[in-house]
DRENGUTOR-456868 format. One record per residue (C-alpha): residue in three letters; x, y, z. Coordinates in steps of 0.001 Angstrom, whole numbers, padded with zeros to 6 digits. Each point is the difference from the previous one (the first is absolute). Layout:
N
res: ALA	px: X	py: Y	pz: Z
...
***
This chain:
223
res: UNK	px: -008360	py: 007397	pz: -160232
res: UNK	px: -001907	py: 001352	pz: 002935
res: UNK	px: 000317	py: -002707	pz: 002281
res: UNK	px: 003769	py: 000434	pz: 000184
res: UNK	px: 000227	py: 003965	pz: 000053
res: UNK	px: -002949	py: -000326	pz: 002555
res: UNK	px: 001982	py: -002653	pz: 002500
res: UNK	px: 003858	py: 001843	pz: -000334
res: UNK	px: -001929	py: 003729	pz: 000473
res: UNK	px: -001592	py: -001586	pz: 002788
res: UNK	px: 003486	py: -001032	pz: 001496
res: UNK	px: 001676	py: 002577	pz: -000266
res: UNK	px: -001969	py: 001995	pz: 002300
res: UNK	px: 001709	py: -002021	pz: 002174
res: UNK	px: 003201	py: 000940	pz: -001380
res: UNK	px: 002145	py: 000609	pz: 003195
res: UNK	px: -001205	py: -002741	pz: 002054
res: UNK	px: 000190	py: -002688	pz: -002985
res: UNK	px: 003689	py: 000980	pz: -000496
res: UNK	px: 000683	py: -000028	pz: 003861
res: UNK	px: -001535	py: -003347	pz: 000021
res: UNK	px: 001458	py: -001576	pz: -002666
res: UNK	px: 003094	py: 001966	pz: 000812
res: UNK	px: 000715	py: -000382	pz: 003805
res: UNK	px: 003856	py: 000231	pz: -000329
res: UNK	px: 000200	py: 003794	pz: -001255
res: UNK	px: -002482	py: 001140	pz: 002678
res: UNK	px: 002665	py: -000621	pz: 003177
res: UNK	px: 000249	py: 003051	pz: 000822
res: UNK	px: 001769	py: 001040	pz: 003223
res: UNK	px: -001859	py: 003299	pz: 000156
res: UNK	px: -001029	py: 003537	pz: -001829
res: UNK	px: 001871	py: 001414	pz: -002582
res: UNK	px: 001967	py: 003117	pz: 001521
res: UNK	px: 003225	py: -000059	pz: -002264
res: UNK	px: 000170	py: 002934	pz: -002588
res: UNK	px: -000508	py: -001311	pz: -003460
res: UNK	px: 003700	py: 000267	pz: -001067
res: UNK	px: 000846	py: -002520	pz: 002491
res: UNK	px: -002783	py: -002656	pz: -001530
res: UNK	px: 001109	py: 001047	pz: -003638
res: UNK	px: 003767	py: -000007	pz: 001108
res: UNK	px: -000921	py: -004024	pz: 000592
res: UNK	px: -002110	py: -000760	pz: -002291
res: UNK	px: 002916	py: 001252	pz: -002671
res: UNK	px: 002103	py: -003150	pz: 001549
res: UNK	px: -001961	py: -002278	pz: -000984
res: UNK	px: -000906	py: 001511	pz: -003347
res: UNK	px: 003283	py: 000201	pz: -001559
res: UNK	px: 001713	py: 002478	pz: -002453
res: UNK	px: -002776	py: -001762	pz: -002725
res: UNK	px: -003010	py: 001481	pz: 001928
res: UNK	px: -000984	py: 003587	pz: 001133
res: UNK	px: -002792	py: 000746	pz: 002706
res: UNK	px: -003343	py: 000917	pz: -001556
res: UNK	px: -002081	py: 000864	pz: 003131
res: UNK	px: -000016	py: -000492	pz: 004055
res: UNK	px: -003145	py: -001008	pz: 001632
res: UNK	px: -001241	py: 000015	pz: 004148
res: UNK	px: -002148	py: -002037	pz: 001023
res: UNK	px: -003128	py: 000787	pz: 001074
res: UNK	px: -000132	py: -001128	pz: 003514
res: UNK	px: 002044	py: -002764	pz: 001018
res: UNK	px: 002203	py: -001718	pz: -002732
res: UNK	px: 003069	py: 000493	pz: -002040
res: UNK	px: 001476	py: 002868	pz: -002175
res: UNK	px: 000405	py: -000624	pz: -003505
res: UNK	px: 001998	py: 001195	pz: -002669
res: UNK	px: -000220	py: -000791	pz: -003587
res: UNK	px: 002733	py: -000707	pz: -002003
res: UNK	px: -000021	py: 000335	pz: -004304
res: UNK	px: 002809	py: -000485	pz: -002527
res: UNK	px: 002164	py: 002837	pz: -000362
res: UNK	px: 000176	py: -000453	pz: -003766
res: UNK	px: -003564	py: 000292	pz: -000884
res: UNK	px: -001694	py: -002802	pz: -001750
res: UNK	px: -002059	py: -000908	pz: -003083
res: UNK	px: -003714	py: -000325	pz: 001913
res: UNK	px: -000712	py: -000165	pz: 003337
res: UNK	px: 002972	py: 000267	pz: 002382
res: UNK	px: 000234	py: -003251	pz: 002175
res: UNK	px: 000115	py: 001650	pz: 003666
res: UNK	px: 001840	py: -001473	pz: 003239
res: UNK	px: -001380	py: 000963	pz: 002959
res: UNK	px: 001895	py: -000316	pz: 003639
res: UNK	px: -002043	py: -000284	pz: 002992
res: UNK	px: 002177	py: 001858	pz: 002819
res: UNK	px: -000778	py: 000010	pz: 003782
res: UNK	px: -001190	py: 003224	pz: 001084
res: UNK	px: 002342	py: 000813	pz: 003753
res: UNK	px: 002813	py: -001278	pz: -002042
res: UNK	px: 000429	py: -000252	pz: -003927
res: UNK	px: 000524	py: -003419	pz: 000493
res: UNK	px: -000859	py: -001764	pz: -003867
res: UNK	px: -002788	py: -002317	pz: 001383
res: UNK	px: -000308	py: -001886	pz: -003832
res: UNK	px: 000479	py: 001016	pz: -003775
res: UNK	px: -002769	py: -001192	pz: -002278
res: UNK	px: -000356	py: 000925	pz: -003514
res: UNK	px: -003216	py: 002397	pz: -000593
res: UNK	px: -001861	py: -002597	pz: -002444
res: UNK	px: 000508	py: -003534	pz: 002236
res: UNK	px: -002558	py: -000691	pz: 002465
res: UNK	px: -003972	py: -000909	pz: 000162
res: UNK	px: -000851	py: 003236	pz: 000453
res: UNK	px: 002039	py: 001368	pz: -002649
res: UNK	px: -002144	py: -002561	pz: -002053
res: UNK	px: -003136	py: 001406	pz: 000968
res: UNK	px: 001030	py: 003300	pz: -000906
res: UNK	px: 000508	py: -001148	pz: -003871
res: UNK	px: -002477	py: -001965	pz: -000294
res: UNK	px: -002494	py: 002892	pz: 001255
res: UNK	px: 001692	py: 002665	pz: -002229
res: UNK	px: 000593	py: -002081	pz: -003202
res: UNK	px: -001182	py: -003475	pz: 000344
res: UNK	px: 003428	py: -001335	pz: -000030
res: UNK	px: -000069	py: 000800	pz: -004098
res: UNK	px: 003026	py: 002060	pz: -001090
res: UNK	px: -000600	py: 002845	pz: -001715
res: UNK	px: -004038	py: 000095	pz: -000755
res: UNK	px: -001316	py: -001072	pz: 003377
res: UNK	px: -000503	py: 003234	pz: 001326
res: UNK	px: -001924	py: 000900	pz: -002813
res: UNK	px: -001881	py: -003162	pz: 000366
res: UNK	px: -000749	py: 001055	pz: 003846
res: UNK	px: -000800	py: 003140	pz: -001059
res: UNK	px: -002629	py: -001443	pz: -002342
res: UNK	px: -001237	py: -002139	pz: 002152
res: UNK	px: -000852	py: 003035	pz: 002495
res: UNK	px: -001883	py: 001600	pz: -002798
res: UNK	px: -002309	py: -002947	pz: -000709
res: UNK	px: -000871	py: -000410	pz: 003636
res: UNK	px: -000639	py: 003783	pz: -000050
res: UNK	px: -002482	py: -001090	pz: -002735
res: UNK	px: -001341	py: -002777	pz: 001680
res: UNK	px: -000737	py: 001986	pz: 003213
res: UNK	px: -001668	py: 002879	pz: -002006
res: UNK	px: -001864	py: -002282	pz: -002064
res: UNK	px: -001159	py: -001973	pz: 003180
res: UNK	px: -001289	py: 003291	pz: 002053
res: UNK	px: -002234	py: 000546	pz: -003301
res: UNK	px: -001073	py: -003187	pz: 000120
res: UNK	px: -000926	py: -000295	pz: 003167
res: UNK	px: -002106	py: 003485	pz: -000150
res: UNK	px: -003561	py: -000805	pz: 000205
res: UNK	px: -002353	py: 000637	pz: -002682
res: UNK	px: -002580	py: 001387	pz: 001539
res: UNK	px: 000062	py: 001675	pz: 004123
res: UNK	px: 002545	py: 001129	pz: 002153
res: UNK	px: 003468	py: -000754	pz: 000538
res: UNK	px: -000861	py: -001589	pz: 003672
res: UNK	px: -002176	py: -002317	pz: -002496
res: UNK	px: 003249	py: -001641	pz: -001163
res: UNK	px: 001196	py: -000538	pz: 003424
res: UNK	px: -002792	py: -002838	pz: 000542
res: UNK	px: 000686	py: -003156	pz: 000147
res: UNK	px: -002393	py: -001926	pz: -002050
res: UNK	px: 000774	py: 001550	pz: -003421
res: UNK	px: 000039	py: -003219	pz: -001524
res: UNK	px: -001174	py: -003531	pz: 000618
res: UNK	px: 003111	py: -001676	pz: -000031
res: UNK	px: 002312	py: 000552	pz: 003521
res: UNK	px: 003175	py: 000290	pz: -002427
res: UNK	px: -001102	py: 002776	pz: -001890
res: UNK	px: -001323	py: 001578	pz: 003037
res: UNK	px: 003359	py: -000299	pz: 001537
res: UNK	px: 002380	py: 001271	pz: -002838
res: UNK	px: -002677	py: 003248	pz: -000395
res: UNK	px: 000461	py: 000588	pz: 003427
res: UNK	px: 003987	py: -001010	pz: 000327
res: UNK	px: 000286	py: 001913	pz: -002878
res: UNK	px: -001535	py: 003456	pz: 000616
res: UNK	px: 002189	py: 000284	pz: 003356
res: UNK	px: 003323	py: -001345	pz: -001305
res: UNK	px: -000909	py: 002427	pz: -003559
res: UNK	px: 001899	py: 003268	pz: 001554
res: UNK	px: 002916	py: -001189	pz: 001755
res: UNK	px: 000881	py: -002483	pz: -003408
res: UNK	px: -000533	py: 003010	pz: -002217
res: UNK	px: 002720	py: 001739	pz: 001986
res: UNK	px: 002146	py: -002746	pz: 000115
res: UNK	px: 000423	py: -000779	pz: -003801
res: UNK	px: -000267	py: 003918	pz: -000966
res: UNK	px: 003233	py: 000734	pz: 002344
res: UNK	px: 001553	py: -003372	pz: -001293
res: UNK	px: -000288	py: 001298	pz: -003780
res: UNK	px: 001141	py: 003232	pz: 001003
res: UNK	px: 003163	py: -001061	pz: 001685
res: UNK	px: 000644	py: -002621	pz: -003457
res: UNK	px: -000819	py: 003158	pz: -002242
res: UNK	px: 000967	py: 003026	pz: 001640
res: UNK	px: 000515	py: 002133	pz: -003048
res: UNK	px: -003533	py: -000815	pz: -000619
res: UNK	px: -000977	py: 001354	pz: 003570
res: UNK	px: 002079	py: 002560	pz: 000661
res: UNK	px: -001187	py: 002642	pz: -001993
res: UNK	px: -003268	py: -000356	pz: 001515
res: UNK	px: 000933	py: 001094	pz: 003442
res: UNK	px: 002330	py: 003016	pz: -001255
res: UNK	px: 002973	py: -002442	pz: 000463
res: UNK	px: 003031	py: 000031	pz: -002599
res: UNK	px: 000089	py: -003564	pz: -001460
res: UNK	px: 003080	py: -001696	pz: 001296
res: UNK	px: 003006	py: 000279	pz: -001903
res: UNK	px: 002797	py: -002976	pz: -000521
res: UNK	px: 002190	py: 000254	pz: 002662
res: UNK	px: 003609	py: 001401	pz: -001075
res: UNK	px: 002918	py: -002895	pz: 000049
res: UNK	px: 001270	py: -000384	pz: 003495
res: UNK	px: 003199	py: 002579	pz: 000919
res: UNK	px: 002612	py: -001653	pz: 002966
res: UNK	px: -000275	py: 002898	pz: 002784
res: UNK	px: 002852	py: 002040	pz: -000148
res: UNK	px: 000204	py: 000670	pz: 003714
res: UNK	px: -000682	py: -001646	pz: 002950
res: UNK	px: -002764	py: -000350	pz: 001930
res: UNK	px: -000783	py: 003176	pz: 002812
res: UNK	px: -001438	py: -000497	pz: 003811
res: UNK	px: -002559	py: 002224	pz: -000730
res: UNK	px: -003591	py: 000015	pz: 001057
res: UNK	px: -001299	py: 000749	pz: -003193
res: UNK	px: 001917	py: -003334	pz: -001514
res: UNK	px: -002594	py: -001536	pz: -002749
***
């Protein structure tokens, strides 16, 4: 269970690039985005339909294209299946319209978050963060030595075989950063769990989605 977590977290650090890459066609941009956001939400809404209403308007950070997301307007039982509409920045032109769970990356995404297992499989990440916690805590005492200083443990020739030698040394460097990997991994599957912890309200369900009742402003402030 790891292995895969491990490989798509790995990924996705890549996140932009991979979807550029694997994406080409939405990146042809013919320059910034300048427009006000009304303009990229006024076209976005044509492609949309009456069916859809816009959920939220993203720049890009640096060269690419605007996005804006697209939900049913009639909220649905579960998750909401989003649209999103890739718009050229100098021009609102609508660039592509992809649905928000097609695509590799979106893949990677799930299969990071929940394993690709409805319902459970962000618990079973979650748990899986915890028992690496364990493991990493559990190594660091193990690899304490008995008897000297810490620099003690830092030798090489702890043991006779190289293997062992290896994984006590592989292991007491890679200990810290894996601890804080799976302890932020659990706490982003349980966050009721965590939140209380840091003075943080536990997250509520979010309230059935409401069709805006006006339209959008060219504002600054524009979330």
């Amino acid at each position: 269970l790891i292995i895969p977590i491990s490989i798509s977290g790995a990924a996705l650090v890549w996140h932009d690039w991979l979807d550029e890459t694997l994406n080409p066609a939405r990146y042809e941009v013919t320059g910034a985005a300048t427009l006000p956001p009304s303009r990229y939400v006024e076209a976005a809404r044509d492609v949309l339909g009456p069916d859809k209403r816009v959920a939220s308007l993203r720049y890009p950070d640096g060269t690419g294209p605007v996005v804006v997301t697209g939900v049913p307007s009639t909220p649905p039982k579960g998750q909401p299946q989003r649209t999103n509409v890739y718009l050229d920045g100098p021009t609102a032109r609508v660039i592509e319209t992809a649905g928000g769970n097609e695509g590799a990356v979106r893949v990677l995404h799930v299969l990071h978050g929940s394993l690709m297992v409805p319902g459970t499989g962000r618990q079973i990440v979650g748990w899986v963060g915890v028992a690496m916690l364990v493991s990493s805590l559990t190594g660091l005492w193990l690899w304490w030595p008995l008897s000297g200083s810490v620099p003690r443990g830092l030798r090489w020739n702890r043991r006779p075989q190289f293997d062992a030698n290896l994984h006590h040394q592989l292991g007491f460097w890679v200990c810290v950063p894996l601890a804080m990997l799976s302890v932020t991994g659990a706490w982003i599957s349980f966050p009721a769990f965590f939140a209380p912890m840091v003075g943080e309200k536990a997250p509520q369900r979010p309230a059935p989605s409401v069709p805006l009742a006006a339209p959008v402003q060219d504002v600054n402030g524009l979330a």
